[in-house]
Every structure is written in structure tokens, then in C-alpha cells.
C-alpha positions in Angstrom: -10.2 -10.5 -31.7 -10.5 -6.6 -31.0 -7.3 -5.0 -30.8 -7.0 -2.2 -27.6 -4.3 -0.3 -27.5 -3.8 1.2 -24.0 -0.2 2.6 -23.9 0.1 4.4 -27.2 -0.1 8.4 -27.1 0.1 11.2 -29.7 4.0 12.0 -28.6 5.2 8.3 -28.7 3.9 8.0 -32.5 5.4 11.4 -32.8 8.9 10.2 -31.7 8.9 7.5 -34.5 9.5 4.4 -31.6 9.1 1.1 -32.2 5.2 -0.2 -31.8 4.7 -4.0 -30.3 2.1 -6.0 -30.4 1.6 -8.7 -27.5 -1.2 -10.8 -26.9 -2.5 -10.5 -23.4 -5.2 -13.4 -21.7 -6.2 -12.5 -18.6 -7.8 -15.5 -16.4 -10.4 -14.9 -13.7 -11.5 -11.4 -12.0 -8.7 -9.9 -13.9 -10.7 -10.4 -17.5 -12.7 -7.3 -15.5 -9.9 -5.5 -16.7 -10.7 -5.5 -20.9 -14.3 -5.2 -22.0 -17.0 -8.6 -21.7 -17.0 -8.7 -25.4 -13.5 -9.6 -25.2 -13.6 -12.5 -22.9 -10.1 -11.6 -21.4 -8.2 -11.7 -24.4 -6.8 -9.3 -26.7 -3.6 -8.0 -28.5 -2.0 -4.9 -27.3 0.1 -2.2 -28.3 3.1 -1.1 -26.3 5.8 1.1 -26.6 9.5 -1.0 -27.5 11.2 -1.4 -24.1 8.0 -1.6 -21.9 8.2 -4.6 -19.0 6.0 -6.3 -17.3 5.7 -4.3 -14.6 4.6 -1.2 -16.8 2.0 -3.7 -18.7 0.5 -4.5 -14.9 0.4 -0.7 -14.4 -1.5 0.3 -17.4 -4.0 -3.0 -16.8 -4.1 -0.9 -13.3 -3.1 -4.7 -11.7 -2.1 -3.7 -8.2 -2.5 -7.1 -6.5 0.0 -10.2 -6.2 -0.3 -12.6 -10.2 1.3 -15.0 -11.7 2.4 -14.5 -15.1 3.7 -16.3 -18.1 5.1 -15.2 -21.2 5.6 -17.5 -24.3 3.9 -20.4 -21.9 6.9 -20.2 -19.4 6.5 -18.4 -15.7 7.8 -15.4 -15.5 8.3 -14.1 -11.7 10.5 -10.7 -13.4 8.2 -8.2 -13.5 11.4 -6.3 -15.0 11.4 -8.2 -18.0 11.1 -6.5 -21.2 8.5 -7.7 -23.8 9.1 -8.2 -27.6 6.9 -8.1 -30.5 4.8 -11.3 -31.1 5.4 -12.4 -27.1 1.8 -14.0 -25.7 1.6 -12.9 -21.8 -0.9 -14.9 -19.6 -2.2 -13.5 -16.5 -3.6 -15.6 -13.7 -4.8 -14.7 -10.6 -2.5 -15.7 -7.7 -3.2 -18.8 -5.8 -2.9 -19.3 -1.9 -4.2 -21.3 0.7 -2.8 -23.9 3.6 
């Protein structure tokens, strides 16, 4: 598995924070979002105290997902990953 690491600049090495690695599957059009050769999954690099919200921002997700981290939902978009943590992302479904 190719490792991409999208949130990691110069000035955070520079400041000596903490580096996690998640590992991200996306599910549907969102696997768009990495490269084909990855087929939507991939571990990631992130800054210690990054959220959710921030991971959806860097994916450049703007629309409504469902999301689960460690295999449980997660509908907190504030909550703050740890090392190690697995974060699926599914597209959100809808109908009547």
C-alpha cells in the first residue's frame, strides 16, 4: 500500500509535532479522491490534533458522508484522530 501524505509541510516537521498515521478507505466516487493505483485505500500522515473535519478538508470532501472510525460511526466531524485509528468513508445514502 502507497503511503500519501497530504497534510505534512516543511514548518510542521520544523516545529518537532507529533506525525500520525491513519489509514483512510474511501468507498465509491470518493476513491476519485487518491490515485486508481490505490484503489481508495491508503495510510496518511496528519498533524497530532487534526479532526475529521480537517481530514474531509484536505480530501477536498465538501458533500454530506458517513464516516467510521475503528469500524464504529462516527457523526463528530470534531473528533480528533489518533495514531493507528482506520477511518472509512462512505458515500451518503438517501432515498424515500
Amino acid at each position: 500500500m502507497l503511503m500519501v501524505n497530504i497534510t505534512i509541510t516543511p514548518e510542521d516537521q520544523n516545529r518537532k509535532e507529533k506525525i500520525l498515521e491513519i489509514h483512510l478507505q474511501l468507498f465509491s466516487i470518493l476513491r476519485d479522491k487518491l490515485p486508481p493505483e490505490l484503489k481508495g485505500q491508503t495510510k496518511i500522515q496528519l498533524v497530532e490534533g487534526s479532526t475529521l473535519k480537517d481530514l474531509l478538508i484536505e480530501l477536498a470532501i465538501d458533500r454530506r458522508v458517513a464516516i467510521s472510525v475503528n469500524d464504529v460511526q462516527e457523526r463528530d466531524h470534531s473528533r480528533t484522530l489518533a495514531d493507528g485509528d482506520e477511518v472509512k468513508i462512505f458515500t451518503s445514502v438517501s432515498g424515500g
